[in-house]
C-alpha positions as a Markdown table, in Angstrom:
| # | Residue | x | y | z |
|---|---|---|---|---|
| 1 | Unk | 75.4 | 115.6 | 116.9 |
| 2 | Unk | 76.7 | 116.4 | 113.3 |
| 3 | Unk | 74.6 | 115.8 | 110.4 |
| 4 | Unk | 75.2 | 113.2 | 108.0 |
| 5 | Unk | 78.0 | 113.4 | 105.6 |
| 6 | Unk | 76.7 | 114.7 | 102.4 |
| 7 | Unk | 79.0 | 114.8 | 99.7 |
| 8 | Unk | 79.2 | 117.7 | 97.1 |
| 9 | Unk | 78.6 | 115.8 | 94.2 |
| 10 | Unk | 78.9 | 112.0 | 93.1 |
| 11 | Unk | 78.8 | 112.6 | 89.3 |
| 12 | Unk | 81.7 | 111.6 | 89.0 |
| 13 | Unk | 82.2 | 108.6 | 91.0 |
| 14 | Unk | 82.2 | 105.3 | 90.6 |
| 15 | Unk | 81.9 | 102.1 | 93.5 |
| 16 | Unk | 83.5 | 98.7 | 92.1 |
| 17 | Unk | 83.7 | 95.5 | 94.2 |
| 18 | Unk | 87.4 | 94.6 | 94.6 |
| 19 | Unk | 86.5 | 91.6 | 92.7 |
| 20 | Unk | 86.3 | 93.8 | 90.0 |
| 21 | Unk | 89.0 | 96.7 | 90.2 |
| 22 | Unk | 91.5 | 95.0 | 88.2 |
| 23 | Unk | 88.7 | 95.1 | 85.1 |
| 24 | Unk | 88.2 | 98.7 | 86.3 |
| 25 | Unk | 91.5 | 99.9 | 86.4 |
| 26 | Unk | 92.9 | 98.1 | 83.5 |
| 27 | Unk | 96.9 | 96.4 | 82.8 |
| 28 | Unk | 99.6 | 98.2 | 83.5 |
| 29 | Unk | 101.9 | 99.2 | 80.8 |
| 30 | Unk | 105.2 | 96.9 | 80.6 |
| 31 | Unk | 107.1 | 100.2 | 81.8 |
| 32 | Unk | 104.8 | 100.7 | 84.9 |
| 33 | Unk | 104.7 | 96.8 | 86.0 |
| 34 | Unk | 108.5 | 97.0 | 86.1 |
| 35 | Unk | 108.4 | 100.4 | 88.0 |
| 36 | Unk | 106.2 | 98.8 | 90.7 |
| 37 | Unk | 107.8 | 95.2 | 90.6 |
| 38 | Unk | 110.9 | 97.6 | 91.1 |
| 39 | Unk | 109.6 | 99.8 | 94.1 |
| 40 | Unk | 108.1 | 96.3 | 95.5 |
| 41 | Unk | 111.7 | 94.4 | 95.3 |
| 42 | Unk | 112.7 | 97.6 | 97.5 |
| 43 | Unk | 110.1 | 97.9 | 99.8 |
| 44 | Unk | 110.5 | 93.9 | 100.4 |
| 45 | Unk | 114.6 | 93.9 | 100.4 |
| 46 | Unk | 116.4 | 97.0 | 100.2 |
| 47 | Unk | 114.2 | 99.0 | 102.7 |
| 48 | Unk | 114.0 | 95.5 | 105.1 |
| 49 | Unk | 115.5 | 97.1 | 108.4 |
| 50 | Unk | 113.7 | 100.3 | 108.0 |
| 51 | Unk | 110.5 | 98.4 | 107.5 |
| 52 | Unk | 111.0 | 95.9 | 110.4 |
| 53 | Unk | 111.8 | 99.1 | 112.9 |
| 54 | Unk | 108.4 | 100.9 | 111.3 |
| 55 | Unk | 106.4 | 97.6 | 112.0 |
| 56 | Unk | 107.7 | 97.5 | 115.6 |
| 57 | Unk | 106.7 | 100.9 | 116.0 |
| 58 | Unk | 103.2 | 100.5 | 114.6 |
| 59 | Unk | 102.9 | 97.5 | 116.5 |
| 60 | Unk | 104.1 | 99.0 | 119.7 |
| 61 | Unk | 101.4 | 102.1 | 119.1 |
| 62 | Unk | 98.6 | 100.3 | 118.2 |
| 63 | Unk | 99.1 | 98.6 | 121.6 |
| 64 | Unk | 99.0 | 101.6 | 123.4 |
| 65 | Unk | 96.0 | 102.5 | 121.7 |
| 66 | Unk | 94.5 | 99.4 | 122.7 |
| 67 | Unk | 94.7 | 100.4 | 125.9 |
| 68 | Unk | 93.0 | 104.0 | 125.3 |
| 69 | Unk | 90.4 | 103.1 | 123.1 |
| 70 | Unk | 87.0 | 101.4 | 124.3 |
| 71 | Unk | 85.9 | 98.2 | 122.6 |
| 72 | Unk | 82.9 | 100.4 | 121.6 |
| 73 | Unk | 85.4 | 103.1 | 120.7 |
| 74 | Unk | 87.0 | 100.9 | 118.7 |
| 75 | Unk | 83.7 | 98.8 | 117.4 |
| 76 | Unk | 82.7 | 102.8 | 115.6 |
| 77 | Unk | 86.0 | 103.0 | 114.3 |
| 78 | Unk | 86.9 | 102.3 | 110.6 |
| 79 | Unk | 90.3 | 102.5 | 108.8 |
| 80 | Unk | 89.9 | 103.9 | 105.3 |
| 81 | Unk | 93.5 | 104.0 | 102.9 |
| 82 | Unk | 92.5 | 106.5 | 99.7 |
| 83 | Unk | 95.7 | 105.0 | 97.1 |
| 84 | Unk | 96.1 | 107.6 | 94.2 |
| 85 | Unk | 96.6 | 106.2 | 91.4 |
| 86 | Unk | 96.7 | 109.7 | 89.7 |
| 87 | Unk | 99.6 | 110.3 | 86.7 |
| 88 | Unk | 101.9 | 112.1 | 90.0 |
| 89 | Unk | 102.0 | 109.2 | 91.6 |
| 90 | Unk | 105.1 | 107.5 | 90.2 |
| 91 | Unk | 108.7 | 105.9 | 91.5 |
| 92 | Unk | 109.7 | 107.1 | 94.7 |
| 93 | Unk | 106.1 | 109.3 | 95.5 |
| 94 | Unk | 104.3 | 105.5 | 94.7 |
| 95 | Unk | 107.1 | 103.5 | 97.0 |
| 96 | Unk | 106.7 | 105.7 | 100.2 |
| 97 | Unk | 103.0 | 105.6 | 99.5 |
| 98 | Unk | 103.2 | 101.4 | 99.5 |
| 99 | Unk | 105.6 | 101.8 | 102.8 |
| 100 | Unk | 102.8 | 103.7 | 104.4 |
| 101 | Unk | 100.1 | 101.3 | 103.7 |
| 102 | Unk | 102.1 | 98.2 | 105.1 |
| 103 | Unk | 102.9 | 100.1 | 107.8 |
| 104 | Unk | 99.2 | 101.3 | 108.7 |
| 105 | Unk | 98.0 | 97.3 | 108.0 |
| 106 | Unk | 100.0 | 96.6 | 111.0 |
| 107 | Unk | 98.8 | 98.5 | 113.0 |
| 108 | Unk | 95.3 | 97.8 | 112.1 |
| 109 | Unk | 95.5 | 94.5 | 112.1 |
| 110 | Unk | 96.7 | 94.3 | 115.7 |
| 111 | Unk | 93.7 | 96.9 | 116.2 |
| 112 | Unk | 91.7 | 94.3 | 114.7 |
| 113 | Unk | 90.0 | 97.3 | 112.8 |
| 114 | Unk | 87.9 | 96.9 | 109.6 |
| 115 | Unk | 89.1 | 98.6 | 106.3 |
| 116 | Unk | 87.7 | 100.0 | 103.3 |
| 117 | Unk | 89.9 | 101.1 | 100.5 |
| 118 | Unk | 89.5 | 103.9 | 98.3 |
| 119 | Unk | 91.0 | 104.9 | 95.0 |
| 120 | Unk | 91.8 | 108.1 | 93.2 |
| 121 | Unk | 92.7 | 108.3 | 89.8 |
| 122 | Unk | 92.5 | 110.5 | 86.7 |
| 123 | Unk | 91.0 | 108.7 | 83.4 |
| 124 | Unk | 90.2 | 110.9 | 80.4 |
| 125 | Unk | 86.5 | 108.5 | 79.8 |
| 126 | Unk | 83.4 | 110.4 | 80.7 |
| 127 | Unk | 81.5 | 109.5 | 84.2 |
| 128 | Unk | 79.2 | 106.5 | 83.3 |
């Protein structure tokens, strides 16, 4: 048996309700909101037959995992998604990373899997 996860330090971090990450994180600027209403329009449109065959794929995985994995197997099993929101993660780096998470979700979902979500970003304000 492995010991318990201990992490280096937590100084740093901070654990917000998703109630409250949009308080946390703060407005995007008017050049970022049209950057990601931008990449979003693509994801939802120009990216469409790509997306539907990824879906398909996911879906058709998760099955076969379905079909390896226990119920208790999949009762110990949590889905986490870490979304940087770091200053590198802009246009196309930011799209792929939205693909991936709408691809993982379906395959999850048919998994019926819990989630937790994660964020990493940079901010220049000192740990509170």
């Amino acid at each position: 048996m492995q010991p318990d996860y201990l992490a280096y330090t937590t100084k740093f971090d901070r654990e917000v309700r998703a109630n409250d990450l949009d308080s946390v994180l703060g407005p995007l600027g008017p050049r970022d909101r049209a950057a990601v209403e931008e990449a979003w329009h693509e994801l939802q449109t120009g990216l469409l037959p790509w997306r539907t065959r990824q879906h398909i794929v996911a879906a058709n995985a998760a099955g076969r995992l379905r079909e390896l994995l226990t119920d208790e197997e999949r009762a110990d099993t949590v889905v986490t998604l870490l979304l940087d929101q770091s200053g590198s993660m802009r246009g196309q780096k930011m799209l792929f990373a939205a693909a991936t998470m709408d691809i993982v979700q379906v395959a999850r979902r048919a998994l019926s899997l819990p989630l937790e979500v994660a964020f990493h970003a940079t901010s220049s304000g000192s740990p509170e």
